[in-house]
LOTILO-306925 format. One record per residue (C-alpha): x, y, z; chain; residue number from 0; residue in one letter. Coordinates in pm, whole numbers. Layout:
<rs>
<<X, Y, Z>, A, NUM, A>,
...
</rs>
This chain:
<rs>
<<468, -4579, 1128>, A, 0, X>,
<<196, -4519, 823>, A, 1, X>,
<<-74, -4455, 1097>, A, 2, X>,
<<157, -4220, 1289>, A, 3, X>,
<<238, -4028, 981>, A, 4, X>,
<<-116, -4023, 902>, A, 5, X>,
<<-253, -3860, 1255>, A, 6, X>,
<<24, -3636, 1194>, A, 7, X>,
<<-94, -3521, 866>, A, 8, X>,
<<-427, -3515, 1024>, A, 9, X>,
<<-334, -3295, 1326>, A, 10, X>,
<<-331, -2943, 1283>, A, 11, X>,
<<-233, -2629, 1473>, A, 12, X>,
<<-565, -2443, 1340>, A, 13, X>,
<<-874, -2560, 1183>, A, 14, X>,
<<-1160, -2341, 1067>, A, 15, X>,
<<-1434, -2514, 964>, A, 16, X>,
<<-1771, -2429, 736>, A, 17, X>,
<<-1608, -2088, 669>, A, 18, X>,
<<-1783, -1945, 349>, A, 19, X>,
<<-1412, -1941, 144>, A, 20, X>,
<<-1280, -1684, -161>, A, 21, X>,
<<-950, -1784, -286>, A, 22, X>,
<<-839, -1451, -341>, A, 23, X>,
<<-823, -1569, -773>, A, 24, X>,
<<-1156, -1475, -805>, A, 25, X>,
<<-1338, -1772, -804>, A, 26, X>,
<<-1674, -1841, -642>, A, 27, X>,
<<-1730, -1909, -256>, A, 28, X>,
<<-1726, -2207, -148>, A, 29, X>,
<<-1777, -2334, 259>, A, 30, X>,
<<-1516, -2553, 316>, A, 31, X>,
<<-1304, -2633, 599>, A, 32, X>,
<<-895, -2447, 618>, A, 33, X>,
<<-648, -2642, 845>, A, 34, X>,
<<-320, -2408, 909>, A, 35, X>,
<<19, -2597, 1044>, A, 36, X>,
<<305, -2382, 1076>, A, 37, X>,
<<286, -2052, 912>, A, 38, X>,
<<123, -2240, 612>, A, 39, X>,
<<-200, -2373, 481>, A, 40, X>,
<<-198, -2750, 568>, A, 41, X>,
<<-517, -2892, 437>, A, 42, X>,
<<-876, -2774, 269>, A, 43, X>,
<<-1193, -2906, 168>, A, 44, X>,
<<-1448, -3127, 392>, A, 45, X>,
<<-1186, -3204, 729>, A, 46, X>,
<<-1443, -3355, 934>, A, 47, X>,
<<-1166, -3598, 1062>, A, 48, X>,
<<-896, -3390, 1103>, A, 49, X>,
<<-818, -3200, 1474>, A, 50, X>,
<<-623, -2948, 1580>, A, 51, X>,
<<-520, -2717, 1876>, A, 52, X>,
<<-728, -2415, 1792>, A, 53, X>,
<<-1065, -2488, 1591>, A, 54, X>,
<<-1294, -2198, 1512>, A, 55, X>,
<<-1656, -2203, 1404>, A, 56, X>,
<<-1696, -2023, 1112>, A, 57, X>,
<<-2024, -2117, 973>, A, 58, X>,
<<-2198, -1762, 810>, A, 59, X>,
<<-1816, -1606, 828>, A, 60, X>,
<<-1652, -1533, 535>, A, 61, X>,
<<-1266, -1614, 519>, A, 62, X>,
<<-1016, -1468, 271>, A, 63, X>,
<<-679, -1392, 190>, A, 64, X>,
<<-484, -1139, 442>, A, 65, X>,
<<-526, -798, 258>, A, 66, X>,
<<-240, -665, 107>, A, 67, X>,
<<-188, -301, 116>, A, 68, X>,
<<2, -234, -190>, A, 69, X>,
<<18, 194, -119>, A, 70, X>,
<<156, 303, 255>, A, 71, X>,
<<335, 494, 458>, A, 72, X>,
<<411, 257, 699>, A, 73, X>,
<<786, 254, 644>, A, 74, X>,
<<896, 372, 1039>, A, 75, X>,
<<581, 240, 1199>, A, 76, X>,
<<605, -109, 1174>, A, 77, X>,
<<910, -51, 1353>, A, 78, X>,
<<800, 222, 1645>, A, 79, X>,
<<438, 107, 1644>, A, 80, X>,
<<485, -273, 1535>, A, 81, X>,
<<156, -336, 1661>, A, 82, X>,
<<16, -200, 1370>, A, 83, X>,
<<-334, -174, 1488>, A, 84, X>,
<<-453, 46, 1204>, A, 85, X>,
<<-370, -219, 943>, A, 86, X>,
<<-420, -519, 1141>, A, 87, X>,
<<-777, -440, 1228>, A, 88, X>,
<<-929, -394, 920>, A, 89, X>,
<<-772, -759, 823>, A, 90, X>,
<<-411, -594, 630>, A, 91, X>,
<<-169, -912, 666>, A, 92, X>,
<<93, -703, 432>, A, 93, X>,
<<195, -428, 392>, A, 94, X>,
<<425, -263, 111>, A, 95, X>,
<<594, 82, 255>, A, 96, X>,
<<839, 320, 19>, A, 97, X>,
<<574, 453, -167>, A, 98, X>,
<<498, 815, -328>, A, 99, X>,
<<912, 871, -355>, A, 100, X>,
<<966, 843, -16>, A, 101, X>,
<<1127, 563, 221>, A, 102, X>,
<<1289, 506, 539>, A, 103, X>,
<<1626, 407, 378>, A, 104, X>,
<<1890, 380, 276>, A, 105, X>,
<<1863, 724, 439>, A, 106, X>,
<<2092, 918, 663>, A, 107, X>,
<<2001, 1298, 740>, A, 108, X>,
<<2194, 1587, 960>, A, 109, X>,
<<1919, 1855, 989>, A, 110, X>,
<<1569, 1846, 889>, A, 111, X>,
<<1373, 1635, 664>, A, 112, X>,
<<1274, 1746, 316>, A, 113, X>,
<<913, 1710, 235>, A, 114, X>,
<<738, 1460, 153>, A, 115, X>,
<<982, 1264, 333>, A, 116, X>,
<<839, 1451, 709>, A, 117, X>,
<<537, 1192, 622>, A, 118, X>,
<<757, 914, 760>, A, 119, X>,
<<895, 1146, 1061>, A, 120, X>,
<<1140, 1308, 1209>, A, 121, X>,
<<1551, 1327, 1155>, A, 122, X>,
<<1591, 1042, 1447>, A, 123, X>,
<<1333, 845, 1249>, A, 124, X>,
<<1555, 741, 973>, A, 125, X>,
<<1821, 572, 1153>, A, 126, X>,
<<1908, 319, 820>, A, 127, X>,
<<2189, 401, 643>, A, 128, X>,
<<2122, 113, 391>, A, 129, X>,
<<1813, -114, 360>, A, 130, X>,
<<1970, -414, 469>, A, 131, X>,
<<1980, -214, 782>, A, 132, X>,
<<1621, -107, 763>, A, 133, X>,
<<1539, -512, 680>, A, 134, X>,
<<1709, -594, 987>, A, 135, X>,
<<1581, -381, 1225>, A, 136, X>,
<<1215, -513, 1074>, A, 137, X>,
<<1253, -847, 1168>, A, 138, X>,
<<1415, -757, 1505>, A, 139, X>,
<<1105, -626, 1611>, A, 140, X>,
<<863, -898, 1432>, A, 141, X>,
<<592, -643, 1348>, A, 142, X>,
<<226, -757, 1340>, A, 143, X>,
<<211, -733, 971>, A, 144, X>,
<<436, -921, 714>, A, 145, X>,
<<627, -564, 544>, A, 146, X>,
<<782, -510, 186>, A, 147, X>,
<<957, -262, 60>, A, 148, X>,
<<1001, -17, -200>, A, 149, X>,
<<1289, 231, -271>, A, 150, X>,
<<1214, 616, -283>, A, 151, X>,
<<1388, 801, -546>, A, 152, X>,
<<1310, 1143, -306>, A, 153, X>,
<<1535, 958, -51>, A, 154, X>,
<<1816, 844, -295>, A, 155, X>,
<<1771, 1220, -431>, A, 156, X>,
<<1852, 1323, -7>, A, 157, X>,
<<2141, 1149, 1>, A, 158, X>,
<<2356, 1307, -286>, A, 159, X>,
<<2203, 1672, -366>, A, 160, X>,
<<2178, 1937, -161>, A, 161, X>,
<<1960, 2151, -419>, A, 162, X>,
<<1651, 1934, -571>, A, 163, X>,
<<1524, 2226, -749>, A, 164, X>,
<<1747, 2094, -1054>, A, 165, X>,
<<1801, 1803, -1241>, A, 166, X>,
<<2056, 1539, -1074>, A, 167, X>,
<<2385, 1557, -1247>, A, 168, X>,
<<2528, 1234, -1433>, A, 169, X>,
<<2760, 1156, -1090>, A, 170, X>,
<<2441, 1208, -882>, A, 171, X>,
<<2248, 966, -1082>, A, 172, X>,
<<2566, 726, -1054>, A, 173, X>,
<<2564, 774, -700>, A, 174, X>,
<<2205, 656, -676>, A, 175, X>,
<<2164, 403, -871>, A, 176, X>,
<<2489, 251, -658>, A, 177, X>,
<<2228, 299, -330>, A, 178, X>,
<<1933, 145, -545>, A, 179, X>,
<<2130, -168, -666>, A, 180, X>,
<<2256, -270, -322>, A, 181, X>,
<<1927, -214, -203>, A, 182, X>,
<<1770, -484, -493>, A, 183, X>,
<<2060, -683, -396>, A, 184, X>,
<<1930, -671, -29>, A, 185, X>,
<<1570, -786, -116>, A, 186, X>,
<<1381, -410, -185>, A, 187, X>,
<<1097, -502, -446>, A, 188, X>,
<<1203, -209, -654>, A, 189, X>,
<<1165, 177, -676>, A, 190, X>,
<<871, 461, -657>, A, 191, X>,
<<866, 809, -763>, A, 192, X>,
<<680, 1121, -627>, A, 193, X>,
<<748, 1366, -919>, A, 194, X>,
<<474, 1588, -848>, A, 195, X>,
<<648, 1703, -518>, A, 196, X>,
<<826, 1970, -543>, A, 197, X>,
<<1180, 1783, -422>, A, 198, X>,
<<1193, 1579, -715>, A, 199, X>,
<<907, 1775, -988>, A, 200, X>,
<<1272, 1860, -1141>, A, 201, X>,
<<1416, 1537, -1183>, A, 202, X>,
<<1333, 1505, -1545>, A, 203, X>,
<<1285, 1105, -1710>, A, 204, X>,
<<1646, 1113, -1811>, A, 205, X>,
<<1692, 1130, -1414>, A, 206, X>,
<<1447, 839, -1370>, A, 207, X>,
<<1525, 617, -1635>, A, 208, X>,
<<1845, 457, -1525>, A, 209, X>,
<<1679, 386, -1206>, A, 210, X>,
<<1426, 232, -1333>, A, 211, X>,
<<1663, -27, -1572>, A, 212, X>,
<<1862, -123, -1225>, A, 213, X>,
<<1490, -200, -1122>, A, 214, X>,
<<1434, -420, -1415>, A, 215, X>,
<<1794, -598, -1384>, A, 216, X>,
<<1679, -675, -1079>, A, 217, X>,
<<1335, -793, -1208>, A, 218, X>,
<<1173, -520, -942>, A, 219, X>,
<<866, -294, -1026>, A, 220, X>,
<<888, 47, -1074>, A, 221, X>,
<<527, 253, -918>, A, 222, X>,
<<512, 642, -953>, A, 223, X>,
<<301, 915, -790>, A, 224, X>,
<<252, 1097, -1117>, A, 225, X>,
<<408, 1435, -1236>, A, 226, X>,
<<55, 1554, -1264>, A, 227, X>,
<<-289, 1393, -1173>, A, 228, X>,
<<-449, 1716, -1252>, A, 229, X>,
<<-476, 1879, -1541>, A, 230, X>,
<<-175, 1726, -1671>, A, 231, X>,
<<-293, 1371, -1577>, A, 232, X>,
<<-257, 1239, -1966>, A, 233, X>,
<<110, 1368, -1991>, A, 234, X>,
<<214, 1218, -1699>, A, 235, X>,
<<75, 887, -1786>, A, 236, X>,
<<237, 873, -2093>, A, 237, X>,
<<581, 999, -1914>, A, 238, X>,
<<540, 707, -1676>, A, 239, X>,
<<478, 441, -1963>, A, 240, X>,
<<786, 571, -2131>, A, 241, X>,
<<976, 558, -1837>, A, 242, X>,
<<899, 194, -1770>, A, 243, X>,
<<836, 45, -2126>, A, 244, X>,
<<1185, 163, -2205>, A, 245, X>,
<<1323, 22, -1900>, A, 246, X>,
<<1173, -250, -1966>, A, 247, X>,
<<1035, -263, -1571>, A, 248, X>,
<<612, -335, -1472>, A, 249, X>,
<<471, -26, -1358>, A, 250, X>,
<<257, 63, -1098>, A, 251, X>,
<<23, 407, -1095>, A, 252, X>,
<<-6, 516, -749>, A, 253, X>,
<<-368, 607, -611>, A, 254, X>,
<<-460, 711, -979>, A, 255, X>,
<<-690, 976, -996>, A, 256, X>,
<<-827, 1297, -1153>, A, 257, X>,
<<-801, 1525, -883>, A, 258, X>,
<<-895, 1903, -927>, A, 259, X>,
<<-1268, 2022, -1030>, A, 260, X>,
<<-1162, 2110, -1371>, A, 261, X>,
<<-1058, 1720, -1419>, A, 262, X>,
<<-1334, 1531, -1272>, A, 263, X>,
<<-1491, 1339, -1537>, A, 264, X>,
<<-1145, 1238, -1669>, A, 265, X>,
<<-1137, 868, -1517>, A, 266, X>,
<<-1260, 717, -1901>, A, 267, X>,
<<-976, 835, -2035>, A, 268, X>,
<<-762, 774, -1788>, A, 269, X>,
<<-858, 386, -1779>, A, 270, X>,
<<-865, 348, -2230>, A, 271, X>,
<<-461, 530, -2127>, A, 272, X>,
<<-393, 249, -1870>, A, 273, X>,
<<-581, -39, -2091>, A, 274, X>,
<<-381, 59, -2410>, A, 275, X>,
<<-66, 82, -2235>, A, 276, X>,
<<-168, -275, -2105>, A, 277, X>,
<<-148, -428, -2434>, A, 278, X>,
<<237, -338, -2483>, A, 279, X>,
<<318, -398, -2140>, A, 280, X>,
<<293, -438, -1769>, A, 281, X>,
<<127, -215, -1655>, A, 282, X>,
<<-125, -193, -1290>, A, 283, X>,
<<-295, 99, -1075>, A, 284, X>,
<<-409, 158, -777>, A, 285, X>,
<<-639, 296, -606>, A, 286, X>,
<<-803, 399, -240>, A, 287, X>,
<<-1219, 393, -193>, A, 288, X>,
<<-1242, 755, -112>, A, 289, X>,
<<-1288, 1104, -275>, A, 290, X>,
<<-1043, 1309, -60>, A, 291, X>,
<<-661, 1276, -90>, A, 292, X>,
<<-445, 1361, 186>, A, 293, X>,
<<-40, 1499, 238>, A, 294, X>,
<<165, 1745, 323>, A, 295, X>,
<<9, 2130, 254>, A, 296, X>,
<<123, 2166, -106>, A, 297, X>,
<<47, 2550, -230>, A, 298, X>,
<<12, 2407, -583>, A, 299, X>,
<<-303, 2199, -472>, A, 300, X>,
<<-456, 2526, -281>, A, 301, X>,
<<-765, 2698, -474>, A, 302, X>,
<<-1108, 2813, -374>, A, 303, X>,
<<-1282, 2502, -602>, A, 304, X>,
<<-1275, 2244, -318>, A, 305, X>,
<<-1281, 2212, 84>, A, 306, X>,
<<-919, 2171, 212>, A, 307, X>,
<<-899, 2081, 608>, A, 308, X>,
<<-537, 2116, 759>, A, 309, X>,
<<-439, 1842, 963>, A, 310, X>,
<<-141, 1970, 1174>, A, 311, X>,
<<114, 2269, 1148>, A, 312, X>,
<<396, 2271, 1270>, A, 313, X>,
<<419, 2625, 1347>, A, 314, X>,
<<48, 2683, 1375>, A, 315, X>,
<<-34, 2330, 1592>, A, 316, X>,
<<-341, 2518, 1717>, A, 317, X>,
<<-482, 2523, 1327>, A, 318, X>,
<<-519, 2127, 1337>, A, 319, X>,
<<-865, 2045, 1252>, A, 320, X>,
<<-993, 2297, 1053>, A, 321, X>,
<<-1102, 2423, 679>, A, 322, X>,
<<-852, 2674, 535>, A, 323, X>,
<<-1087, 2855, 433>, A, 324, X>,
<<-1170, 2943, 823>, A, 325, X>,
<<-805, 2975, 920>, A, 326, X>,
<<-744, 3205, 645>, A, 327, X>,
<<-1056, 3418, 702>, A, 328, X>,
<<-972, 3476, 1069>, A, 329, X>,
<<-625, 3540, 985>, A, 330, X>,
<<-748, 3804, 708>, A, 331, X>,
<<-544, 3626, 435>, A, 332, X>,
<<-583, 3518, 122>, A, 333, X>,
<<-596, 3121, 84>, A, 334, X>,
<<-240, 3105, -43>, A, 335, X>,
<<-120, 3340, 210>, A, 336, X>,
<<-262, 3164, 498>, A, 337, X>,
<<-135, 2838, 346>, A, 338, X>,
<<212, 2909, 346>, A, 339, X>,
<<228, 3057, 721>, A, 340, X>,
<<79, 2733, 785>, A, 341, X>,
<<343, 2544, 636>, A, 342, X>,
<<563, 2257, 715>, A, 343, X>,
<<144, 2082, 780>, A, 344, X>,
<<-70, 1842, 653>, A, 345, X>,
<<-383, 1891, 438>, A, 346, X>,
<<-699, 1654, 336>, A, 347, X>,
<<-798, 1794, -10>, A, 348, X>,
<<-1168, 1678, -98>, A, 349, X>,
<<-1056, 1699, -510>, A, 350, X>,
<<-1177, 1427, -639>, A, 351, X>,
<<-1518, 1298, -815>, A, 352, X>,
<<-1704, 981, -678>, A, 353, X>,
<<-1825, 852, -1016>, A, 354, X>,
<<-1427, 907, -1081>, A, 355, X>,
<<-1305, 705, -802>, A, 356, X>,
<<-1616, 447, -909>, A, 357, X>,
<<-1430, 393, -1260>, A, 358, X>,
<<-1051, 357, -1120>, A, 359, X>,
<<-1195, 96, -805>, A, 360, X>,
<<-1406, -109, -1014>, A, 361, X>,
<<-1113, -161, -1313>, A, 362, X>,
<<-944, -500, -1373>, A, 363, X>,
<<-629, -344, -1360>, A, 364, X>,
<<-680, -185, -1032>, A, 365, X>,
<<-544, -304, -708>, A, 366, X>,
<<-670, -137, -303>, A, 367, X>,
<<-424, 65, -138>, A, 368, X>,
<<-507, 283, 150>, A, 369, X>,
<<-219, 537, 146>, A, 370, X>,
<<-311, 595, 475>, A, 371, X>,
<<-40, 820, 680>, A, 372, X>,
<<7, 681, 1058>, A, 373, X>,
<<210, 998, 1186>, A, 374, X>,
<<-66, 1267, 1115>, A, 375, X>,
<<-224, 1301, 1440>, A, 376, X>,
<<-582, 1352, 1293>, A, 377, X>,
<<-553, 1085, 953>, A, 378, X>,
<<-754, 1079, 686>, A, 379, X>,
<<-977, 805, 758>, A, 380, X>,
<<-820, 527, 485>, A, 381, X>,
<<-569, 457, 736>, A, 382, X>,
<<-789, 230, 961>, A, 383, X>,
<<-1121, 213, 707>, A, 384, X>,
<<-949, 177, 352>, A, 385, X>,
<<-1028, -240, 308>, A, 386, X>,
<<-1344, -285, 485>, A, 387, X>,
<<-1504, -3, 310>, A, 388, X>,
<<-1471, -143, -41>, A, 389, X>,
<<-1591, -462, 69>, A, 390, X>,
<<-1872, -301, 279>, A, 391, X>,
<<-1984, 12, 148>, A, 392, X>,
<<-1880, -69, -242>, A, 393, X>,
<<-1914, -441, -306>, A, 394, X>,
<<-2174, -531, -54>, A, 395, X>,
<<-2412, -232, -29>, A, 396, X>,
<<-2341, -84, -385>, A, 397, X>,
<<-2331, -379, -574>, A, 398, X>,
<<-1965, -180, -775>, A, 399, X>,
<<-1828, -517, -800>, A, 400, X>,
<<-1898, -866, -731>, A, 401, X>,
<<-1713, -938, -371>, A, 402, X>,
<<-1476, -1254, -535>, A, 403, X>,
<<-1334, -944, -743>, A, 404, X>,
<<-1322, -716, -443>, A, 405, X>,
<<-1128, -964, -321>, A, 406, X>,
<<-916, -1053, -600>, A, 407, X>,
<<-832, -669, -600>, A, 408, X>,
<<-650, -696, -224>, A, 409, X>,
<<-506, -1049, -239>, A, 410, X>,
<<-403, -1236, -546>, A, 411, X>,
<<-398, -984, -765>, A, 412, X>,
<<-178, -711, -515>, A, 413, X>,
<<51, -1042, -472>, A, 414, X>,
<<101, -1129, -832>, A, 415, X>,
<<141, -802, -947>, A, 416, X>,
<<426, -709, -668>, A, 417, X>,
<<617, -1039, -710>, A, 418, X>,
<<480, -1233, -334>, A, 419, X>,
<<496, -1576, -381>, A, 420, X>,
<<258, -1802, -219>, A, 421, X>,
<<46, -1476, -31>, A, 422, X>,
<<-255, -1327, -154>, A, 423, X>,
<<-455, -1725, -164>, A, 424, X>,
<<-593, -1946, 1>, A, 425, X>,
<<-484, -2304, -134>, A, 426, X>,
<<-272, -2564, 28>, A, 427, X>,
<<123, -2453, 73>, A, 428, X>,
<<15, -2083, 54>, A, 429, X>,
<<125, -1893, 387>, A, 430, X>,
<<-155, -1830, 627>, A, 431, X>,
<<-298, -1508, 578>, A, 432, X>,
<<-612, -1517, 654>, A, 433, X>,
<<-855, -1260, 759>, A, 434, X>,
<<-1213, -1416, 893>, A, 435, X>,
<<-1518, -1142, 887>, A, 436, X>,
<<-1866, -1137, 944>, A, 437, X>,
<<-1972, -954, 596>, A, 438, X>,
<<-2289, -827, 723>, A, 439, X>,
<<-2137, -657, 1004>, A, 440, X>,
<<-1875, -524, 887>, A, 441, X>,
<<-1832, -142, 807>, A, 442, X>,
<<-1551, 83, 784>, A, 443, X>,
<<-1575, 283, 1134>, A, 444, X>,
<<-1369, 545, 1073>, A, 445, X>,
<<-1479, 905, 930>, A, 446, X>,
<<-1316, 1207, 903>, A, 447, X>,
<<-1442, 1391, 1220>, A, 448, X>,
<<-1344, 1050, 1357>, A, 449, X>,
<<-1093, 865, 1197>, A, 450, X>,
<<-932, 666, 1484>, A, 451, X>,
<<-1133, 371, 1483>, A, 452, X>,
<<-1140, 2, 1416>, A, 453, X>,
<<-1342, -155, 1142>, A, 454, X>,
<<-1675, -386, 1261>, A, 455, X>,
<<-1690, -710, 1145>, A, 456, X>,
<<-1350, -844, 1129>, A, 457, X>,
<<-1325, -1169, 1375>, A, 458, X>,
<<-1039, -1325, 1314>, A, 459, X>,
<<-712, -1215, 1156>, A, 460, X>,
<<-364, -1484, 1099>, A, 461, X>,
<<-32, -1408, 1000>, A, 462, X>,
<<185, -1670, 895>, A, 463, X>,
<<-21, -1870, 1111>, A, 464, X>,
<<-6, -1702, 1423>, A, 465, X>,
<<-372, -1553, 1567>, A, 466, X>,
<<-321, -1174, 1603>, A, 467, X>,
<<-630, -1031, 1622>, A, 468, X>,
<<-933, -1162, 1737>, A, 469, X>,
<<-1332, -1022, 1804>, A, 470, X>,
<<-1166, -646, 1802>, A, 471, X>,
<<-837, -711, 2034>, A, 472, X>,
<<-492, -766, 1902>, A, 473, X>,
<<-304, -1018, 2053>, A, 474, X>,
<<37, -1031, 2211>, A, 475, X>,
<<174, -1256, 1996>, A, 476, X>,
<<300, -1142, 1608>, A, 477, X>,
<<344, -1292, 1301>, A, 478, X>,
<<497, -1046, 1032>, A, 479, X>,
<<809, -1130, 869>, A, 480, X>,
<<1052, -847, 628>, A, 481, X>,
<<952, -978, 326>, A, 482, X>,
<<1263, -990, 105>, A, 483, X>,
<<1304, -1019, -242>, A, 484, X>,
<<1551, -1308, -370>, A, 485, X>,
<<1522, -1455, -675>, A, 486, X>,
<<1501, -1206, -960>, A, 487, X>,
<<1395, -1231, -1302>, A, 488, X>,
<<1360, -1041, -1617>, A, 489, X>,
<<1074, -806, -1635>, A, 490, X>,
<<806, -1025, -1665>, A, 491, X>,
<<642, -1090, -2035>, A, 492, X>,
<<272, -965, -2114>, A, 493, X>,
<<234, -1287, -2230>, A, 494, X>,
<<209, -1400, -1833>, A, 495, X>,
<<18, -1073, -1693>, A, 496, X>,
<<9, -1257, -1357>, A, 497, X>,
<<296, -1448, -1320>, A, 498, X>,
<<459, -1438, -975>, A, 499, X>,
<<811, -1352, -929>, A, 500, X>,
<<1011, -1508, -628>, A, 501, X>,
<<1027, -1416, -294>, A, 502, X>,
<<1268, -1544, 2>, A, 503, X>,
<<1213, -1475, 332>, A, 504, X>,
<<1523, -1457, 567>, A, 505, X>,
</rs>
């Protein structure tokens, strides 16, 4: 019986041996062997006795953590697309969705979609009334890519007002903080904002703040796309600090920046705002490897001081592809003018400094997110090149950060800070997430006259044990789980700047 239990112990599903290991904590590399049984991490260190059904050679590869993508859009596409190719290839084993204000429930709409929320798609596309219905219909389909969720305050906003250019009334605010509870009590990992767009600029922090305390009943996390990450930036920071502190939730900066000419330079500041904030209380950014944002065409970001390429028009489909500054020329308008026959479309804005972006990537406090957007037909290039080009292009070529802390910054770090037990390491018991690269090939493929393209490099990607992706093809079989939130705790202390809240998967 001993000796059975023994081969048993000793027999694994996966076994990948001599891989050059980071934990995803930080630590040093060290070539070990990684045995996977299950959808967890079974065994590590020198396994020369051990077997198992699938073992890979991994000797020169480098094996981490699955990414975590902390910033997306990907809230209706791991459901119509659940292949998730994008994310998948470029080694994302997570990702978090119901960012920027906007999310795919609890959402019903009758006629069209306000912006931002178009990002996500169409009127048929939100088709979940609550998020328990949203979770549901995510496991149903068993995307490729584990998926956790967020609650937009933009789509709480849809579902009681039919005027955003005012403040929500005191029954409004009732109404959705009702929607936001149930959807805590449900498993959503807490709420995001988007007050710079122009369907919820009005909702003023008396709007926010209640929302944000359900959050932190709930022991959720509250992440905001600021009011202003222009010339405002420092305002806004200190309105979102507010917010939270008072709350008493962890906050999350989305894709901080200091976008517009007249700001670059800023990112110093920005970072002594975000480390001084840090010693009172929880507080996290973060951040995508690139110099150009992208969204919707907002007429408050249009100006003659940087290159602006639209990315599709509804009205104007034909306009897809090029500079403004063209379209408006041949159209013998002014910026502005052409901008708004353009509208409903989507814009890249090139606003942002590289030293800048340097700062905010390289920070402590500073986790990857691509923000990528998988229903603009010509994306910014983050959505399939966001992870591989930090570790590529900024840790390996550039030297910006050792790659442990590249690392830490899309694993452990995205996992602690969002409340995802046992993801974002590798160590025995953790799930298997596991993304397996050749470091010297790899390389972000994806550009912005190009975008659609797979990263080089990544050999071997596992989700909750299951091989998905392999030498450049995805595999038929899938591995992502709804990712639910379960146990919940008080905001957590400063004191434990890490410390992992619960998670239960159903």
């Amino acid at each position: 019986m001993i000796a059975s239990r023994l081969e048993t112990d000793m027999h694994h599903d996966l076994l990948i041996r001599r891989a050059t290991v980071l934990d995803g904590k930080g630590s040093e590399p060290v070539v070990i062997d990684v045995a996977v049984k299950g959808d967890r991490i079974s065994a590590l260190g020198e396994l020369d006795a051990h077997t198992a059904d699938d073992v890979v050679e991994a000797h020169g590869l480098v094996l981490t953590p699955g990414f975590i993508d902390v910033h997306t859009h990907d809230d209706t596409n791991v459901i119509r697309t659940p292949e998730m190719l994008p994310k998948l290839s470029q080694g994302v084993t997570t990702v978090i969705v119901g960012n920027c204000g906007i999310s795919a429930s609890p959402v019903t709409l009758r006629d069209e979609v306000p912006d931002p929320m178009n990002l996500l798609g169409d009127v048929a596309d939100f088709a979940w009334p609550t998020f328990a219905d949203y979770a549901t219909a995510v496991d149903k389909v068993c995307p490729a890519v584990n998926v956790a969720a967020l609650i937009g305050h933009t789509s709480l906003r849809s579902q009681v007002m039919d005027d955003f250019k005012r403040p929500a009334s005191a029954e409004e605010v009732a109404g959705m903080r009702v929607a936001l509870e149930q959807a805590l009590a449900d498993g959503a990992l807490g709420l995001s904002t988007g007050l710079a767009y122009r369907n919820a600029f009005h909702a003023p922090d008396t709007e926010v703040l209640p929302l944000a305390e359900a959050v932190a009943n709930a022991g959720g996390i509250y992440t905001t796309h600021l009011r202003d990450e222009f010339a405002g930036q420092a305002a806004a920071m200190d309105e979102a600090f507010a917010t939270a502190s008072k709350a008493g939730a962890p906050l999350v900066i989305s894709h901080l920046k200091c976008a517009g000419a007249g700001n670059w330079g800023q990112a110093p500041r920005a970072l002594k705002q975000l480390e001084d904030a840090a010693q009172q209380q929880r507080v996290h950014c973060d951040c995508y490897p690139y110099t150009a944002g992208s969204s919707t065409l907002d007429l408050g970001q249009v100006t003659d001081e940087i290159a602006i390429t639209i990315t599709w028009s509804k009205p104007h489909p034909e306009q897809a592809r090029r500079a403004l500054a063209d379209i408006a020329a041949d159209w013998k308008l002014s910026l502005m003018d052409a901008a708004r026959r353009l509208q409903p479309a989507g814009a890249v804005y090139h606003n942002m400094s590289e030293d800048d972006m340097r700062l905010v990537l390289s920070h402590p406090l500073s986790m990857v997110g691509s923000d990528g957007l998988p229903n603009d037909p010509h994306p910014h290039p983050r959505l399939w090149g966001a992870f591989p080009r930090v570790l590529a292009h900024y840790s390996r070529d550039l030297e910006l950060m050792p790659l442990p802390e590249a690392v830490r910054k899309m694993t452990g770090l995205s996992a602690a800070t969002f409340g995802l037990e046992d993801r974002g390491e590798i160590r025995q018991g953790a799930f298997a997430d596991l993304v397996l690269f050749d470091l010297e090939a790899l390389e972000d493929s994806a550009t912005f006259d190009a975008p659609i393209a797979p990263a080089a490099g990544i050999v071997r990607v596992v989700v909750n044990g299951v091989t998905s992706y392999v030498d450049g093809v995805a595999r038929k079989a899938r591995g992502g789980r709804m990712l639910r939130r379960s146990q919940r705790l008080a905001a957590t202390p400063q004191t434990h700047p890490d410390r992992k809240e619960n998670t239960h998967e159903h």
